[in-house]
C-alpha positions in Angstrom: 18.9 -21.3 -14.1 18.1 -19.9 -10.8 16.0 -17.1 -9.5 16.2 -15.1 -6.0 13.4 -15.6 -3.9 12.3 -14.5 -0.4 11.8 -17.1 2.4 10.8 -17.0 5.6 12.8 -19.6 7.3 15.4 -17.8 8.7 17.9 -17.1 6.1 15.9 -14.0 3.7 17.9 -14.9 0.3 18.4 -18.1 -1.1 18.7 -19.9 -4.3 16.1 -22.5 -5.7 16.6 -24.1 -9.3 13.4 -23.7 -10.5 13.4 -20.5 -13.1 14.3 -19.4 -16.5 15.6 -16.0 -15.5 18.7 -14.8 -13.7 19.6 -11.6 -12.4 19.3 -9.8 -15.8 16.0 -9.4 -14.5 17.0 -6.3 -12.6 18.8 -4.6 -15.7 15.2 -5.1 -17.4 12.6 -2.1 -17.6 9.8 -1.5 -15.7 7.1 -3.1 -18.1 9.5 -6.4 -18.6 10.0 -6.5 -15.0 6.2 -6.3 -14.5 5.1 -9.1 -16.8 8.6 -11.8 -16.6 10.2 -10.6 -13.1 10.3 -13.5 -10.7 8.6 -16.2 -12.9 9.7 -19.4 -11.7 8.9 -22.0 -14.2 8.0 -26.0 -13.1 9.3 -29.2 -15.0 6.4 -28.6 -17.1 7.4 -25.4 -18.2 3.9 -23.5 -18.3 3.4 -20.2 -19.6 1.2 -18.6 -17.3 2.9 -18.6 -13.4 1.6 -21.7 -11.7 -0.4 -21.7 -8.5 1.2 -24.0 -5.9 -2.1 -24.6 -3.8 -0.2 -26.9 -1.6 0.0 -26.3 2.7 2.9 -28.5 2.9 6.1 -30.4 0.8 7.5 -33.9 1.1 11.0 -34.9 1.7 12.8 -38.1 0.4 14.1 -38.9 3.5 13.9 -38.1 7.2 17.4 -37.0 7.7 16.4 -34.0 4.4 13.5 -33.1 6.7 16.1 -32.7 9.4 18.1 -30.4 7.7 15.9 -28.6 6.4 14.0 -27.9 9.4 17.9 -26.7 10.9 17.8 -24.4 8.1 21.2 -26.3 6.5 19.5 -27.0 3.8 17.3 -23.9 1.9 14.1 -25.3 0.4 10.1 -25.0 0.8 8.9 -26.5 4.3 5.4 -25.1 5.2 3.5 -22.6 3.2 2.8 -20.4 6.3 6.5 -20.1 6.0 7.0 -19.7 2.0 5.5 -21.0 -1.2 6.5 -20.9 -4.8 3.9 -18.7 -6.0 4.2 -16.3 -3.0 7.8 -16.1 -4.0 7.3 -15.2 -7.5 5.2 -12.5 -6.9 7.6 -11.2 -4.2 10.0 -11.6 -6.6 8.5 -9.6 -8.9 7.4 -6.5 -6.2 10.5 -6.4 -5.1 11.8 -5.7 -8.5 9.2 -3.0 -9.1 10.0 -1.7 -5.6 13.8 -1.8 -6.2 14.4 -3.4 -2.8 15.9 -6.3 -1.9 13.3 -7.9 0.1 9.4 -8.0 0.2 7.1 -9.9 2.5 3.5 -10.7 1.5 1.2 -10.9 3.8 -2.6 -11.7 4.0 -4.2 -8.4 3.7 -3.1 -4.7 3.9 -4.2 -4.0 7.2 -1.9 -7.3 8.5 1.3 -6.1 6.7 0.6 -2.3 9.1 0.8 -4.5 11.9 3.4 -6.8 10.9 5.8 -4.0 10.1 5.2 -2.2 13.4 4.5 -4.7 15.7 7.2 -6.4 14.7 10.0 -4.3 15.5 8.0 -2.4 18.7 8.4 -3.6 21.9 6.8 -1.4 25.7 8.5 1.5 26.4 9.3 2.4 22.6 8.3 5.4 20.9 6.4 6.0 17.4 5.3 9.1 15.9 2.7 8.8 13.4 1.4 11.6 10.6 -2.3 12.0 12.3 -3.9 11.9 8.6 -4.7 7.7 8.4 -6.4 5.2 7.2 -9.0 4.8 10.1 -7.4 1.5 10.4 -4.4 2.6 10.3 -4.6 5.1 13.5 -6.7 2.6 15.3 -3.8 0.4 15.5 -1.5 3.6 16.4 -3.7 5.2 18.6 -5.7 2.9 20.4 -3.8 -0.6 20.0 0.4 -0.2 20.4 -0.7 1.8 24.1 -1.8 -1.0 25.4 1.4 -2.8 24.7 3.2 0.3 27.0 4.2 2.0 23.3 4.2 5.5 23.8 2.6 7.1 20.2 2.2 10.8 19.1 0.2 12.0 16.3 1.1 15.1 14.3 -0.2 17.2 11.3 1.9 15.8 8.4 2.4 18.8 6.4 3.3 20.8 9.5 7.2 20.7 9.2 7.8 22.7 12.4 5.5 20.3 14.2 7.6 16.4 13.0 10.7 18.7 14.4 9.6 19.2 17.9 8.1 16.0 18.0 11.3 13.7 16.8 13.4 16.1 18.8 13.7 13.6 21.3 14.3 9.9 20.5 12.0 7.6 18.5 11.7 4.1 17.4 9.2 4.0 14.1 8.0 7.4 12.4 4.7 6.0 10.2 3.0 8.4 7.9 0.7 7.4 4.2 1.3 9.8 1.3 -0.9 10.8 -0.1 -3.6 11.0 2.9 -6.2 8.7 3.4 -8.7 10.5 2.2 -8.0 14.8 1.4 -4.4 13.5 -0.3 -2.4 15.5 2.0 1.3 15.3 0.6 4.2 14.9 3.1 7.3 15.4 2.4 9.5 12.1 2.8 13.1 12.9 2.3 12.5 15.7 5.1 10.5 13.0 7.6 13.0 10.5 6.6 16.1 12.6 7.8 14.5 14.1 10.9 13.1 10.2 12.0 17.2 9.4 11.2 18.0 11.7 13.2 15.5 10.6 16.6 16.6 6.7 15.4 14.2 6.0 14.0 12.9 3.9 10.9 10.2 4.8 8.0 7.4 3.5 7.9 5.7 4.9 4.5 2.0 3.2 3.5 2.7 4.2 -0.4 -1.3 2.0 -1.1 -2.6 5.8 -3.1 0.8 6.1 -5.1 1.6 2.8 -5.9 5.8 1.6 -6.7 4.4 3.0 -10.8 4.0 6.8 -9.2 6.4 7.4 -6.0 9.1 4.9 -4.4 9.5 5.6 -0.8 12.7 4.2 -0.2 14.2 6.0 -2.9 13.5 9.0 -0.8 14.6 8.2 2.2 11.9 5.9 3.6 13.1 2.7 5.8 10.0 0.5 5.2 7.5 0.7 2.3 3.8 -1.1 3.2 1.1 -1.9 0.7 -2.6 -2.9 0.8 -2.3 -4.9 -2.8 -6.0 -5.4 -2.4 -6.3 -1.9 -4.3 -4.1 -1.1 -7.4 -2.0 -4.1 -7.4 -5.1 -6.3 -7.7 -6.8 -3.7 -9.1 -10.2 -5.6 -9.9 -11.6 -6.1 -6.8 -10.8 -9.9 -6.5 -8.7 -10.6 -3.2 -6.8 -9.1 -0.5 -2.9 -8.9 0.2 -0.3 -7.2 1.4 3.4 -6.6 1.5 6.0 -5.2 3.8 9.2 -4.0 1.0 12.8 -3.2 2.4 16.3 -3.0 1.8 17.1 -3.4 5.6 18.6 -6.9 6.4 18.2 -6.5 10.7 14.6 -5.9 9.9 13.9 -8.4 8.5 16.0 -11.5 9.9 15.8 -10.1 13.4 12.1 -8.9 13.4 9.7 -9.5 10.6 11.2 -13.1 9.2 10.2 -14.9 13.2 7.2 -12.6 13.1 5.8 -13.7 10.1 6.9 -17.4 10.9 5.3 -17.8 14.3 2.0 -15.3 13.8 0.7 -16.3 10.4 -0.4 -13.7 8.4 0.2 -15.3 5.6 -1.1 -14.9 1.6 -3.0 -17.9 0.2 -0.9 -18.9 -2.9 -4.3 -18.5 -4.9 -4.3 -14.7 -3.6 -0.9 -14.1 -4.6 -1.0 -15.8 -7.8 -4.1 -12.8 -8.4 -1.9 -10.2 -7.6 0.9 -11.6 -9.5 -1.2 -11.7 -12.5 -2.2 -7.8 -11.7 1.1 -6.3 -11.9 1.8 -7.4 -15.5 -0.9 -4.4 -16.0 -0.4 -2.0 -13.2 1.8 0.7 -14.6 -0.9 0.6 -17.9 -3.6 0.5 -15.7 -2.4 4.1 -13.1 -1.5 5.7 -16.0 -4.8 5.6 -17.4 -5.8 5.8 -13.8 -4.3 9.4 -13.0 -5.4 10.5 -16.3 -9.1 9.8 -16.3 -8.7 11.6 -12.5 -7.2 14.3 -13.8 -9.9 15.1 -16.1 -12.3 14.3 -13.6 -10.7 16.6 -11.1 -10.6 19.5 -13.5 -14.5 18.9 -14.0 -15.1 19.0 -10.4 -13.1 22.5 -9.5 -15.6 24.2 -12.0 -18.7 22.9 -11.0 -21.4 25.4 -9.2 -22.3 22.0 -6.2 -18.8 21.6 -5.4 -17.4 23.7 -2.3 -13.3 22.0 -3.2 -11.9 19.8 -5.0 -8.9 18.0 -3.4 -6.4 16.3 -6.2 -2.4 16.4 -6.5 -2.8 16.7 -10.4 -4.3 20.2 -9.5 -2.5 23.4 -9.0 -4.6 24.7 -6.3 -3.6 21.6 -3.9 -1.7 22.9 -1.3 1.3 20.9 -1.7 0.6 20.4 -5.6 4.6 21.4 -6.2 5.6 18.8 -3.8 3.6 16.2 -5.0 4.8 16.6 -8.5 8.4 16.5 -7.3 7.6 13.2 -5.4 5.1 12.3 -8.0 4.7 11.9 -11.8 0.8 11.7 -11.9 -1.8 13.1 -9.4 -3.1 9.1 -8.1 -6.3 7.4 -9.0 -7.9 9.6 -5.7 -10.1 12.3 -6.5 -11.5 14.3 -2.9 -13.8 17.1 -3.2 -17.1 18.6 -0.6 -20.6 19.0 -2.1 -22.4 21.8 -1.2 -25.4 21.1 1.3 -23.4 19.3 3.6 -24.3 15.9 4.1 -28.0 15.8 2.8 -26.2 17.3 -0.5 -23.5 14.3 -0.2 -26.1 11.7 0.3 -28.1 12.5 -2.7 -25.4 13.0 -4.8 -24.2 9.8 -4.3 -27.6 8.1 -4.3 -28.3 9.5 -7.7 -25.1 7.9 -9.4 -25.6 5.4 -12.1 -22.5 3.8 -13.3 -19.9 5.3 -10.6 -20.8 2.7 -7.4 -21.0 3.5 -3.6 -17.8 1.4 -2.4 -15.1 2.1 0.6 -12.7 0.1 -1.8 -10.2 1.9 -4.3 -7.8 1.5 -7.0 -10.1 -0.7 -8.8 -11.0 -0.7 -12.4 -14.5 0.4 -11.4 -14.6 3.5 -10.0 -16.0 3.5 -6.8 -17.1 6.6 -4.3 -17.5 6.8 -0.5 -18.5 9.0 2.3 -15.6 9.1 4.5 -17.5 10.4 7.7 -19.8 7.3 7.8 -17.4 4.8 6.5 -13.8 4.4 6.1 -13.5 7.1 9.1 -16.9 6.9 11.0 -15.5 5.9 14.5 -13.9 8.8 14.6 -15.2 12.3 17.1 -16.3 15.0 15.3 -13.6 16.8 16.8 -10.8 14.4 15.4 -12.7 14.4 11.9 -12.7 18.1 11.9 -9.0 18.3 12.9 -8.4 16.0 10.0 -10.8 17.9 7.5 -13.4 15.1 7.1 -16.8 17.1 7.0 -20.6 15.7 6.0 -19.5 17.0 3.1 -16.6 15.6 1.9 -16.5 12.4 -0.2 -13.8 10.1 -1.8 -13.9 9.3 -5.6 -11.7 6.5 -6.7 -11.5 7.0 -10.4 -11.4 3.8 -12.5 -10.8 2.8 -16.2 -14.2 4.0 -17.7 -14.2 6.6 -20.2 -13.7 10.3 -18.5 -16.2 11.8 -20.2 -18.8 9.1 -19.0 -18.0 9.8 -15.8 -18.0 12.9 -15.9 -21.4 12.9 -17.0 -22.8 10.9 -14.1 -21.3 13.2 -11.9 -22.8 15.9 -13.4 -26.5 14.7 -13.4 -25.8 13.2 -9.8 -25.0 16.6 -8.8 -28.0 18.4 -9.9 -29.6 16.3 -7.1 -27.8 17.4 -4.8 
């Protein structure tokens, strides 16, 4: 039997008898796809995926290495390049994804860059939602300039503002939905025929939503980017990314000699962690959105809380968007203590089970102060542009019981 598998030599599909599975793979459902999709089975036909921890691969002759290295021949050269257990969990993305291609790469932030530096060259043009991952816009705003890119930020969820600003040509339109951190919804079918329209592609970081809650490409989106450090993972082990796609000049023209001859690359013990983590993703944001729902709810009535930011909620501004893009609210809970940042501080000093983390999407949940981490090199001006206050912090809500956490939150908060 065979299975398809992504490589980076050069040619994106090829065949490699190694696997139990065909193609019926793609007629299965989501949770088969999740826990058999891409596994590639050895000679000694393990249950569990294997971990290739190999750099390299021999070849029985020197005239095989010289095919292979041509490319006449498709198999495993260099693990920088592909490996076995990268592939499987590729495999298996990709089938979540619906896309014909994914890339992993070594962290989130790696697979941002890969996807834009990739295909950017001086004098091109991107336009970028300015709501980001600080990250995220650092590599917008302050890094692609000094290549001669020309970038412009605008407010995401102003419609009349992505019109005047793609109304002249454009090579990459990049936004996150939901924002990074007040889960701002944007609306991707309408981005994703406007940035059509200027020529460009899609770039949609999907990290809050995950492929269980929102599929970009599905909606219009060119290029869907991940951070599988958070939900894929999901338990705070490792770091990973992956570039997903359906676009074949993309990927063989830009990202396939990008990857090759830059490195980014995930270690196969990383991607055998992640691999392992999507058998339980779609369990695991389900439960996820629910214990934030209830968590959300508990926070809009509570007499220390100035707002509560969640998708779930009707009083988010775009809450009848985000349920037409979304079947669940996300694992993200934003809301402002009153007292500004004193108020903040000691609310989150006086937590006991909920833990002070920038991460997310982890089983734990995990709280932040946006202003002095994730965002902190940011003016005051651009925070207050971007609604990031003292008093705003960022709950990710994990698999504990609701009720528990709810309870911490609620003695936490009388300190504030």
């Amino acid at each position: 039997m065979t299975v398809r598998v992504i490589f980076w030599t050069g040619a994106p599909e090829m065949e490699v008898p190694m696997s139990d599975y065909t193609s019926q793979e793609k007629s299965w459902r989501t949770a088969t796809q999740l826990v058999r999709g891409g596994t590639a089975r050895s000679s000694f036909e393990e249950t569990s995926e294997a971990i290739f921890l190999t750099s390299g691969y021999v070849y029985p002759s020197a005239e095989e290495a010289e095919t292979a290295f041509k490319g006449d021949k498709k198999r495993y050269i260099y693990s920088r390049y592909a490996n076995p257990t990268l592939s499987m969990f590729e495999e298996r993305l990709a089938l979540l994804e619906g896309t014909r291609y994914c890339v992993s790469t070594s962290t989130g932030m790696s697979s941002v860059f890969a996807a834009l530096a990739s295909q950017l060259k001086s004098g091109d043009r991107v336009v970028a939602s300015r709501a980001l991952f600080g990250s995220c816009l650092y590599i917008i705003a302050d890094q692609l300039p000094k290549f001669g890119i020309e970038t412009e930020l605008v407010d995401g969820t102003d419609y009349a503002a992505w019109e005047k600003a793609l109304s002249k040509s454009a090579n990459v339109v990049f936004l996150e939905t939901p924002s990074n951190p007040c889960l701002e919804i944007i609306d991707i079918p309408k981005i994703a025929d406007l940035a059509h329209k200027a020529g460009a592609k899609l770039v949609v970081d999907n990290v809050f939503a995950t492929p269980v809650l929102q599929k970009p490409i599905d909606l219009g989106a060119d290029i869907v980017i991940y951070s599988a450090t958070k939900h894929i993972d999901g338990q705070g082990r490792t770091l990973g990314g992956a570039i997903l796609t359906n676009d074949d000049e993309f990927i063989e023209d830009h990202l396939t000699p990008w990857m090759r001859h830059t490195g980014p690359a995930l270690s196969p013990f990383n991607a055998w962690v992640l691999l392992k983590g999507l058998e339980t993703l779609t369990v695991r944001v389900r439960q996820h959105c629910e214990n934030a729902l209830k968590v959300a709810t508990f926070l809009e009535g509570h007499p220390k809380i100035e707002r509560t930011l969640y998708p779930g909620l009707e009083s988010h501004p775009q809450f009848a968007l985000a349920n037409e893009q979304m079947p669940g609210g996300s694992s993200l809970v934003a809301f402002k203590v009153k007292g500004g940042k004193p108020g903040a501080f000691a609310m989150l000093n006086g937590l006991n089970i909920i833990d002070i983390s920038n991460n997310l999407g982890d089983t734990k949940s995990l709280i932040t102060h946006p202003s002095t981490t994730t965002h902190q090199r940011l003016s005051d001006d651009e925070k207050s542009v971007l609604g990031i206050s003292d008093r705003l912090v960022r709950l990710s809500v994990g698999l504990e019981d609701a009720d528990d956490l709810i309870e911490d939150l609620d003695q936490a908060l009388s300190k504030a």
